[in-house]
N, C-alpha and C positions, 0 to 999 in steps of 0.2 A: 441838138442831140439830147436822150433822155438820159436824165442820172440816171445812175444805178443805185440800185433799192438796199434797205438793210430789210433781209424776210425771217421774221423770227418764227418758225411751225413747232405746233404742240402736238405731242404725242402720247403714246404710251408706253412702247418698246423701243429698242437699238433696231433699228431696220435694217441695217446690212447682215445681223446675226440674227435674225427670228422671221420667220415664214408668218404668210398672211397676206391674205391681198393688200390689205391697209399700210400694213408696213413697207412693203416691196414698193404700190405705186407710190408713198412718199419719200423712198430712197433716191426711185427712179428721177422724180420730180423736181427734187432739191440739188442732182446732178446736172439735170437738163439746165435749171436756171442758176448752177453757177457756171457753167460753161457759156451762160449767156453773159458772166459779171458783175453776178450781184454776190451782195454779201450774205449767205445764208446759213439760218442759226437752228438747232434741234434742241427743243425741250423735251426729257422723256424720264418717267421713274423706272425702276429697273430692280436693283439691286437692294437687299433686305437682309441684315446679318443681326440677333444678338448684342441686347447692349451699347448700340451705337447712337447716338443721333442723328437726325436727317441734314444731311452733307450736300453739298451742289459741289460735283465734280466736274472740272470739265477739260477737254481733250479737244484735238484737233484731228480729220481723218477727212485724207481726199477734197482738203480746201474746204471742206463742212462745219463750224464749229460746232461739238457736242456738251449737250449740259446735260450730267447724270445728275438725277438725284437717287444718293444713296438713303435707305431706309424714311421711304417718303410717308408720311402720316397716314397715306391710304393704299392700306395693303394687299396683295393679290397671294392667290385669288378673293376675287369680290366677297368669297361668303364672310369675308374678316370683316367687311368693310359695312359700315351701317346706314342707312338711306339717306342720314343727313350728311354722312360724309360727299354725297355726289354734289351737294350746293354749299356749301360751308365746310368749312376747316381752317383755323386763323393761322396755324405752322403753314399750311401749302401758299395760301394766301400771300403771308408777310415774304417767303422764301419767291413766288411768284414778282411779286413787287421790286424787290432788290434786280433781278434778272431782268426786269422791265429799266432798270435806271442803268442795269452795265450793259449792254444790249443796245437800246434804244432803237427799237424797231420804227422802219415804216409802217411796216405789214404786220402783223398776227393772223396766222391761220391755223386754227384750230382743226387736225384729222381727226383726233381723238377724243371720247368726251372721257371714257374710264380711264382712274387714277387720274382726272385733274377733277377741278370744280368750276361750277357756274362763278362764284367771285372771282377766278381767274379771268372770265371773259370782261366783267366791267372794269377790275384793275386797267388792261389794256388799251379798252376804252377811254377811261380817264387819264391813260397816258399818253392819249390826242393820237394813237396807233389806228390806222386801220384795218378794221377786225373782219374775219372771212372763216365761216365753218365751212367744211366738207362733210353733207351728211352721208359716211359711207354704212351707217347700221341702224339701228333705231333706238340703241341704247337711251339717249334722252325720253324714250317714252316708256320705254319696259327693261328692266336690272338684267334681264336674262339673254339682251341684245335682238332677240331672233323674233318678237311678238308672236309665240311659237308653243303650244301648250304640248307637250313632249308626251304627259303622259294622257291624252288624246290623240295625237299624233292629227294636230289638226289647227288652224289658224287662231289664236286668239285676238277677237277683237275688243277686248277687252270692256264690253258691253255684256258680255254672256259668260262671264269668268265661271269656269267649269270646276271640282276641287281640286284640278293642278296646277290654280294659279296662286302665285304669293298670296294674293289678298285673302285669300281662305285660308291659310292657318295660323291658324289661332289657338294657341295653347291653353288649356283650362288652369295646369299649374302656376302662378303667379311670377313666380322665380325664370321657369322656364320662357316665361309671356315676357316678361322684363329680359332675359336674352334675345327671342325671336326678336321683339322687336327692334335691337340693337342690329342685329344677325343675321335676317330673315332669310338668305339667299343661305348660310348655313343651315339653318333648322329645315329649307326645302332637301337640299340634298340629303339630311338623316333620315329625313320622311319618307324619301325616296328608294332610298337603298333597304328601311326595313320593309318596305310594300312590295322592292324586284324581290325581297328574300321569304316574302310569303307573310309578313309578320301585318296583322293587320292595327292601323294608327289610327282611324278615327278616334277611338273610346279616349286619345289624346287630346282632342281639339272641341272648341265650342263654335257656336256660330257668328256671335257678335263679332262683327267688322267695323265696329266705329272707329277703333284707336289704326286699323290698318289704313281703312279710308283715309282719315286723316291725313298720316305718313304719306301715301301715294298723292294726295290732290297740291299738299305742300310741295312735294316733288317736282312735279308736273306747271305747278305756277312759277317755281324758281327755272325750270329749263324755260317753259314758254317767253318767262320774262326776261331771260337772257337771249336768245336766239332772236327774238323781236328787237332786238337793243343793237345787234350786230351792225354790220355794214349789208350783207348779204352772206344767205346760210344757199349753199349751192349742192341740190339732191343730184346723186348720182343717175335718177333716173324716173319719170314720169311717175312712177307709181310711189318712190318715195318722198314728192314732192305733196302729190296726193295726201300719204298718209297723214304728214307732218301738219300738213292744212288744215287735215277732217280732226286729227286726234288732238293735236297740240295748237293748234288754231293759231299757226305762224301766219302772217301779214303775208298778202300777196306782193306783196310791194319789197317783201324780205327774203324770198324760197326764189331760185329760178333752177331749170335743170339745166345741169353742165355732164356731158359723159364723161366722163376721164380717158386717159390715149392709155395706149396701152405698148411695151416694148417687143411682145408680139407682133405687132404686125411690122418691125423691123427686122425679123430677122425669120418668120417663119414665110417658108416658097407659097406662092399659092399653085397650087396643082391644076393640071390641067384638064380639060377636060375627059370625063371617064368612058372606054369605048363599053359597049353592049355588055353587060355579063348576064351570066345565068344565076348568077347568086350574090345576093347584095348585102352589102358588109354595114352593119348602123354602129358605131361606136359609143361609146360612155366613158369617162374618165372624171372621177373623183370620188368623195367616200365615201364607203358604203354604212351610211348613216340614214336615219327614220327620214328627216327632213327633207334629204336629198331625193326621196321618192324613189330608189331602184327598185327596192320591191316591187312597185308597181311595173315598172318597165321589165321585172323577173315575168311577171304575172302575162305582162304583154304577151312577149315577146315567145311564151311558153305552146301560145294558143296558134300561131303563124307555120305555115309548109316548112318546114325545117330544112327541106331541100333545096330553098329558094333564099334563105337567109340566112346569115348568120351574126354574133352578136360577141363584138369585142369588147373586154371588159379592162379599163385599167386603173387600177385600186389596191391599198393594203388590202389585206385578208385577213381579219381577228379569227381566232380559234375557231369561232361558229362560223364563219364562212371558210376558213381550208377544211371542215368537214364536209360541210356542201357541196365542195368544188368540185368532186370526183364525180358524185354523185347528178351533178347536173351539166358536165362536159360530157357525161356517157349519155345522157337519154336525148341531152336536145346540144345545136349547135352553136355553144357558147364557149368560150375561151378568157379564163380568168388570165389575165399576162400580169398582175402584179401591180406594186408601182410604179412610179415613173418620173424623170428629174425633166425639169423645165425644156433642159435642152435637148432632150431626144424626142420634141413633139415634133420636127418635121418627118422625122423618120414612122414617127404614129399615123400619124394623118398620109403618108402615101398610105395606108391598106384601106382608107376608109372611103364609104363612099358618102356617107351622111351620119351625121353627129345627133345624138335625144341627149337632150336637157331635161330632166323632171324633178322640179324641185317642187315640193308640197305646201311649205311656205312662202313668206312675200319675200323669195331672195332677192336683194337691193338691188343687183344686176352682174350676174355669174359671171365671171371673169374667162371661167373656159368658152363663152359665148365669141370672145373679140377672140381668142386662140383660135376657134374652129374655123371662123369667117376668116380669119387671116391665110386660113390654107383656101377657102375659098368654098369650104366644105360648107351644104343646104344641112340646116339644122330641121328637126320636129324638137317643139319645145314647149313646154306648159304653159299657159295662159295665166301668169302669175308675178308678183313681182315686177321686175325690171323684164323680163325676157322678152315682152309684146316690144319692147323698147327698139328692140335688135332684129325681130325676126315680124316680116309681113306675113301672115296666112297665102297662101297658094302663090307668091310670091319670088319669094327666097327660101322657101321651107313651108314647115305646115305648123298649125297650135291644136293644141287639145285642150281641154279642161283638168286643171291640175289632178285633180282626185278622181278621175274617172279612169279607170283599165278599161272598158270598151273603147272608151274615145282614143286613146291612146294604141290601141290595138288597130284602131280603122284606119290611122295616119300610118303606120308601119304598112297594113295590108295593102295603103292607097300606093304607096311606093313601090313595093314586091311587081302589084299587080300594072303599075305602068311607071316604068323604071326610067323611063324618057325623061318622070319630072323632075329626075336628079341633076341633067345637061339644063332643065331649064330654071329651076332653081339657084344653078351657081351663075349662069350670066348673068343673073339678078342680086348675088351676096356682092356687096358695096365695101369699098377697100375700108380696113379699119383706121380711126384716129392715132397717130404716132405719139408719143411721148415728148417726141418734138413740136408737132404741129400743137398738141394740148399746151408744152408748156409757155409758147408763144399766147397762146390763147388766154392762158392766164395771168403770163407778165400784162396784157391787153387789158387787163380785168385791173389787176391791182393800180395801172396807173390811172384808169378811168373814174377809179375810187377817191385814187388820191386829189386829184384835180378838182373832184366833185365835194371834196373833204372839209 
């Protein structure tokens, strides 16, 4: 019989109290495997007050032990936080170290890389633990998580850095320059907000990028050099294995792809097959933000027989879009229904008859992807990210080209125009991975390490 493990996971937030995919599947994760009997431990900063020093609280919740650190040396949001703070810091360090000696893990597995640091990961190591990232974002290669230039609204590969990336601002004032570079994820957002408000900030900045380069290449050696040093760092999905390869040149021998299970497909029906209609229902759900691409799928979906289709939308609604709302439920047949809470997605998914995904960036691998397939629903999905992951072309669904409104238009029209492929696309969505079945798969993993250790 195998002992049971002592698993210590690093975080960032309290995951029973804060949304996010990262949080939720490492709540979900850390239940599943103590209900298997192991002893499992939550490292996470959190809380930030005034005067206090940094505190390691800790509590008990649901057989989980939790360790708050209260006012942790690296503060959120990020823009507090300075680029050396993501690989060094000796308060998180030494406070990391004690929790390794009352603790004494098997396992360390790192979810999270913001608000800890890379000497966290060799602490671990040297204290003979076997160490395990999950890369759920790309934060170890770019501060802003999304390798995602906002104000191009467009991929950064960070070979072609356009001037919405860090690396380009550069403050000519000296005082200002010796903040940016303490800050720099601060001084982007001031830049920011005076450029949305029309105020123009060049005449701020110079062009020299040595002292930035720097900063950035330092960075980038300290994550590679930690991730290479691991046991194995496990990408969520083909394309951020890729990344991590190309950009931060992790060892093959280091990177594997593992998907994560997901508690959706425990509890959402899959539907059955859809008879004939006249008018076919494509649904979307999540926010309506630049990266997420709905604009585009607005644009699609605008140009399509409006008689033949229609287009559920389930999302907040910022100011600027409940003005829209009216406005584009009257000309074409779209229907904004709001937001929506985790558990009323069986009830979504009966009106639908196929799901679009359209994210613009490299999303690591959409979470509403395993929700849709779990109803059994044929996605059209970008050709981007993690998505190719989940979805075959003519398959289970169809791809488009992320930035393309034609391409994306012709998979809607290919649908409209022979609706058959929607009966033969769901015989082909493949049941999704459990939360059970994942976290068998990963106690598999951790003792395979240990053995090998």
């Amino acid at each position: 019989m195998k002992r049971k493990l002592r698993i210590l996971y690093v975080g960032f937030n309290f995951p029973p109290n804060k949304i996010g995919g990262v949080s939720i599947y490492t709540n979900n994760l850390m239940n599943e495997l103590v209900s298997r009997g192991h002893q499992v431990s939550y490292f996470y900063s959190e809380k930030q007050t005034l005067g206090i020093k940094p505190k390691l609280n800790k509590f008990t919740l649901e057989s989980i032990e939790y360790y708050q650190l209260i006012n942790s040396p690296l503060m959120y949001p990020p823009v507090l936080n300075s680029i050396r703070d993501d690989y060094t810091n000796p308060i998180l360090k030494r406070i990391f170290k004690i929790l390794l000696k009352n603790v004494r893990p098997d396992i360390v597995h790192f979810q999270d890389f913001f608000g800890n640091t890379t000497e966290m990961i060799h602490a671990a190591i040297a204290d003979n633990a076997v160490v395990i990232t999950t890369l759920h974002n790309y934060y170890p290669m770019c501060p802003t998580f999304n390798l995602f230039d906002r104000k191009a609204n467009a991929i950064c590969n960070r070979k072609d850095c356009n001037s919405g990336c860090l690396a380009k601002i550069i403050p000519k004032n000296v005082i200002v320059q010796k903040i940016a570079q303490k800050y720099p994820l601060l001084i982007l957002g001031i830049v920011e907000k005076l450029a949305n408000q029309g105020f123009k900030t060049a005449f701020l900045f110079k062009s020299n990028m040595k002292n930035w380069k720097n900063l950035f290449y330092l960075r980038d050696f300290h994550y590679r050099k930690a991730l290479n040093a691991v046991h194995i760092n496990l990408a969520v999905s083909e394309r951020v294995k890729q990344l991590y390869q190309n950009i931060l040149k992790i060892d093959s021998n280091k990177i594997k792809m593992n998907h994560i299970g997901s508690r959706a497909a425990e509890f959402i029906h899959r539907e059955p097959a859809t008879k004939s209609k006249s008018v076919i229902t494509f649904i979307f759900l999540g926010r309506l933000i630049a990266k997420k691409g709905f604009i585009n799928l607005l644009e699609a979906f605008k140009s399509v027989d409006q008689n033949k289709a229609r287009l559920y939308v389930y999302a907040a609604l910022d100011r600027d879009w409940r003005g829209l709302k009216a406005e584009l439920e009257v000309n074409y047949n779209i229907k904004f229904k709001g937001s929506y809470q985790y558990e009323q997605l069986n009830e979504i998914f009966k009106d639908a008859d196929v799901g679009v995904v359209t994210p613009i960036w490299e999303d690591n691998l959409p979470q509403i992807l395993f929700e849709m397939q779990s109803a059994g629903l044929p996605i059209i999905g970008a050709r981007i990210g993690g998505v190719p992951d989940m979805i075959r072309d003519g398959h289970n669904g169809l791809l488009f080209r992320h930035d393309s409104v034609p391409d994306l238009k012709k998979c809607l029209q290919k649908i409209i125009d022979s609706p058959q492929l929607i009966d033969k696309f769901r015989r082909n969505v493949k049941p999704v991975k459990t939360m059970k079945e994942h976290a068998r798969e990963i106690e598999s993993l951790y003792y395979s390490y240990l053995k090998s250790a």
